[in-house]
N, C-alpha and C positions, 0 to 999 in steps of 0.2 A: 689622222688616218693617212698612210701612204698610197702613192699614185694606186698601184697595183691593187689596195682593196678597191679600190670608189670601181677596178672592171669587175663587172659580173661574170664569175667564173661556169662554168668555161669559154672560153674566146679562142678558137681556133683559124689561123691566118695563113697556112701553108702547108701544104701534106706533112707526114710526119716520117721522118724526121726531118725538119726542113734544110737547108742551103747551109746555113752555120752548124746545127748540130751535128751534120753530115761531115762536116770537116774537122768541127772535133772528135768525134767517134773514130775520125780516122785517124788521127793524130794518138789517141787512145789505145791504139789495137798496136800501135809500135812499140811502146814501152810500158804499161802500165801488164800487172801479171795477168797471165792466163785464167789464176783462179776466181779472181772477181767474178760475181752473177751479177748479170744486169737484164732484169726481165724487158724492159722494153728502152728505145733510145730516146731517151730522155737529157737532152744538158740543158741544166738550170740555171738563169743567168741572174732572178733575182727571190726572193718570197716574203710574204707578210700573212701572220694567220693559216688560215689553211689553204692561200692562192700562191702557186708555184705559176713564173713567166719563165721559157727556156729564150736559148739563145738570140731566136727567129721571133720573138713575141707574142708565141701562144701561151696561153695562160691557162692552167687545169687548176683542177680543184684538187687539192690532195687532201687523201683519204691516208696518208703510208706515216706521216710525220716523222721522216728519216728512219723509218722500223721502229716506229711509237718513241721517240728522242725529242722532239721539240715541243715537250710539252703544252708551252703556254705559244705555242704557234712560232713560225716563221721570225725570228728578229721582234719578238713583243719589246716596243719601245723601254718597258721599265726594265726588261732585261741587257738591252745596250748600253741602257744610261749608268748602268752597273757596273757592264765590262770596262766601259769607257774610263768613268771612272778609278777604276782599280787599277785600270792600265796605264794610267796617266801618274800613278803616283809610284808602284814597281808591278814588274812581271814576273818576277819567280826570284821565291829564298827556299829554299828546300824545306817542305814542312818536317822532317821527319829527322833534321838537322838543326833546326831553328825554329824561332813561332811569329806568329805574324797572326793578327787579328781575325780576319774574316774566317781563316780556318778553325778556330777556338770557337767563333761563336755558331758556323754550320757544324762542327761537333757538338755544340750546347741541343743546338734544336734536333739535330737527328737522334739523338739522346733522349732528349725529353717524349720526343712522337713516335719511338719506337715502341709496340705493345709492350706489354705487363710493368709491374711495379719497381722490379730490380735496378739497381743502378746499371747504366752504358756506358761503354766507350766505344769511340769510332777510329777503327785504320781507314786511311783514303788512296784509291788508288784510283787508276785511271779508265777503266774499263768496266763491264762485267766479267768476264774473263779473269780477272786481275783479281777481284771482288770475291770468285768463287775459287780461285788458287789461294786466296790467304786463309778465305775458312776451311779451306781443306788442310791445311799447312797448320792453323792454331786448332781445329780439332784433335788432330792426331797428339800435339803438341801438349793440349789441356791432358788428356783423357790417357796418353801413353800407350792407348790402342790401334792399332793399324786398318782394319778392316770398315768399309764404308758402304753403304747401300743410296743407290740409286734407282730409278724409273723409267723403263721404253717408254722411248716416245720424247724426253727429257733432252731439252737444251741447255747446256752451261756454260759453252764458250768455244774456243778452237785452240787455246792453249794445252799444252799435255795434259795437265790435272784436271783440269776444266772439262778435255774433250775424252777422256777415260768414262766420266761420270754419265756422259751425253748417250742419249740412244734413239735420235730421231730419224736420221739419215744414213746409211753406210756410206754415202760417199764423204761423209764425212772423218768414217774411220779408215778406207781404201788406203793401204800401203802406206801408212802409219804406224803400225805395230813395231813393238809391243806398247800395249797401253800400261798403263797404271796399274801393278798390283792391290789385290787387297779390293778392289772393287765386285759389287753384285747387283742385280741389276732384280726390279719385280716389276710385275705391271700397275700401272699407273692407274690411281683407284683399288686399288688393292684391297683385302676382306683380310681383319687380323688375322686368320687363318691360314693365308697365303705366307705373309711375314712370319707366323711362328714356321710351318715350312721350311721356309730359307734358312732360321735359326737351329732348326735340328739337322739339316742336313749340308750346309755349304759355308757356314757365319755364324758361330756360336756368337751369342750376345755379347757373350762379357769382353768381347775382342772386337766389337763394332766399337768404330767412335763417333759415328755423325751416321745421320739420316739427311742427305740431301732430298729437296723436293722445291717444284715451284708451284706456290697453290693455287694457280691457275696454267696450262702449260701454256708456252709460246708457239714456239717454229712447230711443236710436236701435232697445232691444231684449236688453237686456242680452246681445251679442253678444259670444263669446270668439273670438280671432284663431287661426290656426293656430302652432303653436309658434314655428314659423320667421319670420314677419314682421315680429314686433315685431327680432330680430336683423337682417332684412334692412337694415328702414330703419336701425338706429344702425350699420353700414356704410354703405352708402347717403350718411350725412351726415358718416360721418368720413371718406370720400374727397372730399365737396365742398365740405368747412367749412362744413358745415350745421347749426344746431343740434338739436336732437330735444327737443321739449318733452311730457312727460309730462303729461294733463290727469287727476291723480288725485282731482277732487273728489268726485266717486263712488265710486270704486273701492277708491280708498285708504283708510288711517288704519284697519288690522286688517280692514276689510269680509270680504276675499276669504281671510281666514287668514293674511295676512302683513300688514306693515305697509305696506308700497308694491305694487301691484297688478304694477308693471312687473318686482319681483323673480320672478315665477313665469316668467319668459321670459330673466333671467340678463342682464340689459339696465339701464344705470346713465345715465339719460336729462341731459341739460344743465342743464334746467329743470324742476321739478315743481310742479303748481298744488294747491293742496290749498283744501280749506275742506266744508264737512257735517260729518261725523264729528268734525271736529276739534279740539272743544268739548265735545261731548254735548248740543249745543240752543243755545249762545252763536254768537253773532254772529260771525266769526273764518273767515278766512284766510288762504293766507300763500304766497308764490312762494319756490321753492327752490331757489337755482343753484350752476353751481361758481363759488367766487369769483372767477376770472376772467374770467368772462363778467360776474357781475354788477360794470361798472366805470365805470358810471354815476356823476357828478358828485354831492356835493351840493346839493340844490335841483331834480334834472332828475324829481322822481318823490316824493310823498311822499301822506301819507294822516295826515288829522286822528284818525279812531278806529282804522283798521286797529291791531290790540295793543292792542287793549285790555287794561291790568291784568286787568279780572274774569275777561275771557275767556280769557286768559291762563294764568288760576289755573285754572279751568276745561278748559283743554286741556292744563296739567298733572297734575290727575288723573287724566283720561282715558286720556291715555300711561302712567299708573302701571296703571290696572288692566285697558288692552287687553294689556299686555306679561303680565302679573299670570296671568289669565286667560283673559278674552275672546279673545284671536286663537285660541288652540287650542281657544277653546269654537267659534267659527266652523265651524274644519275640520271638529268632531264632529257639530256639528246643521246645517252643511250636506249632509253626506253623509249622514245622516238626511234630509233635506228631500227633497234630489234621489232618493233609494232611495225614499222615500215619493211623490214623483209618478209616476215610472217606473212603480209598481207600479197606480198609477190609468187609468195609459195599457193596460196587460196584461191591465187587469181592463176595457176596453170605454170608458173615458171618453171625450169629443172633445175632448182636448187631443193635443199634441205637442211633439218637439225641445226635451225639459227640458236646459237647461245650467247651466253658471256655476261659480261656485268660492265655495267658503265659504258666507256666510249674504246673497251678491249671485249671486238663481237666480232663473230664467224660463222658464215654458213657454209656449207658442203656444196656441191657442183654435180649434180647427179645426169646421167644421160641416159639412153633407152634401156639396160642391163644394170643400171646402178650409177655407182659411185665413180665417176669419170673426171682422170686426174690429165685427160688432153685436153677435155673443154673446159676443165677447170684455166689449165694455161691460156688456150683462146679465149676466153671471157676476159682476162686480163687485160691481155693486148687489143680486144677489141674496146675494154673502159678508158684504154690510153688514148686510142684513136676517138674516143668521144670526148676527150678532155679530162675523164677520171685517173686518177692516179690509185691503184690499190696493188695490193701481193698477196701471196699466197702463203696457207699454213697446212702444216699435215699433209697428206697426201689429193685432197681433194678439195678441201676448204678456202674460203677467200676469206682475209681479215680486214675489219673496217677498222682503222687504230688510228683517225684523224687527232689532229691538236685537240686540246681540251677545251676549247675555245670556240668551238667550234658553233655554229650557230642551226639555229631550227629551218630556215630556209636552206643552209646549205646542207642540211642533213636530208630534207627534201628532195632536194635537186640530184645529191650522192643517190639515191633510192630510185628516185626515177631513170636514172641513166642507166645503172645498174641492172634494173627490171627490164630496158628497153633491149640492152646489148645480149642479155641473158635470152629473151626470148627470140630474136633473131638467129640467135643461135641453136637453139632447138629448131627453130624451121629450114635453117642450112642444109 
């Protein structure tokens, strides 16, 4: 156990932001770009599990796990002893040039643990962004069809293909244009009805190639579908030779207590994008299809780092210890989490509509009129001045997306601060 767990988090020792962070935030604002969001000033000097120390020696409890990315927590020992070793032997031969072990064998396992029976193969790249450009790039590619539907509300990335598909934020799309042809967009949860809709009037089927979707959303509100939709559409696309691409970089890699988010729905998607979790903090992602579809030429698609060895080694231990432990630590102190806000809301707080599954849960931020997306952000920044570390989803939702590792006392402690800062703030 390192220094930093044996403090009981949270430990706060200096107003916020204190004396050091102050000076790098300033150092910050010279050169780093304008478009980065940083909801509150936060510089992190060290972490382990889910205890973040910043520069000045406060130490918060994070609830954010780098926007649900460090899987197995903070620097998990079997995951450095990973890096270390990979890096001690080489750091990079181009996978997509040459081969080199650790990436043959995290293709073997992402293979093996993707749903349905079909044989897989895996591209790696570096990102989700990256992840959801390639399935967009080998749908069109399989299928010779151009046309793609998407979901409001949908996050996929901020790359051009990626951010065509996306429809959670407009400032995301602001002065941007023109997006990606070929793109349509329905609402999220949709009723086959809706979909046939789009197909008579703006998408004939036979000229769709993909169904993107993420079967839980992320940035959109951490929204769960109703049971039935996620089966609708993978009908829906095996009557139109449609692909169904699974956007799991959130959701996936153990988050939600399984290993693929689309399993909770009994649904074994064409393509699956993966990347966050899927490392524990490395750089790494990776698209998942059945090998038929992926039947793309060599040369038509490649990536200088995506596989990276380190990362590699890195999202091999990850897989050893979300299988290990973590995913059924998810199930336990998710249902922990979600019991513990439920009970915030019964006891008078101004939240609402806790959901989610596993250790990816959201509640809504509601104030005298409704659904309030100001005191959603001061809740925030008041969990940070307590030592909480969390963000925000949708328009009014706050996400609790800590490590997987996370323990039943600190899921405790997350809920009471949470409950305490909340209510202060209705009596403000």
């Amino acid at each position: 156990m390192s220094l930093i767990e044996t403090i009981l988090a949270p430990r706060l020792i200096t107003s916020l932001p204190g004396p050091r962070a102050a000076a790098w935030i300033a150092r910050d604002d010279q050169v780093l770009s304008p478009s980065y969001t940083r909801d509150y000033p936060l510089v992190m000097a060290r972490g382990a599990g889910c205890t973040v120390e910043d520069v000045d020696g406060n130490v918060f409890l994070d609830f954010t796990a780098g926007i649900a990315v460090t899987a197995t927590g903070h620097s998990h020992p079997e995951v450095v002893a990973a890096i270390t070793d990979q890096a001690q032997r080489f750091l990079h031969m181009s996978g997509t040039d040459f081969y080199y072990g650790p990436e043959i064998e995290l293709a073997e396992r992402l293979a093996n643990l993707a749903p349905g029976d079909a044989p897989k193969r895996v591209f790696f790249t570096n990102s989700g962004a990256e992840s959801v450009e390639a399935a967009l790039k080998l749908a069109r590619y399989h299928t010779g069809r151009e046309r793609v539907i998407s979901f409001y509300g949908a996050f996929h990335g901020r790359t051009y293909g990626a951010l065509s598909l996306g429809g959670s934020k407009s400032i995301h799309q602001r002065g941007f244009g023109p997006s990606l042809a070929g793109v349509h967009r329905v609402r999220f949860d949709c009723t086959r009805d809706e979909l046939e809709e789009l197909f008579l009037t703006v998408a004939p089927p036979d000229e769709v190639a993909a169904i993107f979707v993420e079967p839980i959303q992320g940035e959109g509100g951490y929204r769960v579908p109703s049971p039935n939709f996620l089966p609708m559409l993978r009908q829906v696309c095996d009557e139109h030779g449609i692909l169904l691409v699974a956007d799991e970089v959130q959701c996936g890699m153990g988050r939600t207590g399984k290993m693929f988010a689309s399993e909770h729905f009994g649904v074994a998607p064409d393509l699956i994008c993966l990347a966050k979790g899927i490392a524990s903090g490395m750089p790494l992602g990776a698209l998942v299809a059945r090998a038929d579809v992926m039947d793309w030429p060599p040369g038509s698609h490649a990536s200088t780092f995506g596989g990276n060895p380190v990362s590699c080694r890195a999202a091999l231990a990850t897989l050893n210890l979300l299988e290990r432990e973590y995913m059924q630590n998810a199930v336990e102190r998710g249902e922990q989490l979600r019991a513990g806000l439920e009970q915030l809301i019964a006891d008078g707080a101004p939240l609402a509509a806790v959901r989610g599954l596993g250790l990816m849960t959201a509640v809504d931020v509601v104030g005298p009129h409704g659904p309030d997306p100001h005191r959603r952000h001061e809740l925030v920044m008041a969990a940070f001045h307590a030592g909480l570390l969390l963000l925000g989803c949708g328009r009014t939702g706050i996400r609790f997306c800590p490590a997987l590792c996370a323990t039943a006392d600190q899921i405790e402690t997350a809920v009471d601060i949470f409950g305490r800062v909340a209510n202060e703030a209705a009596q403000a």
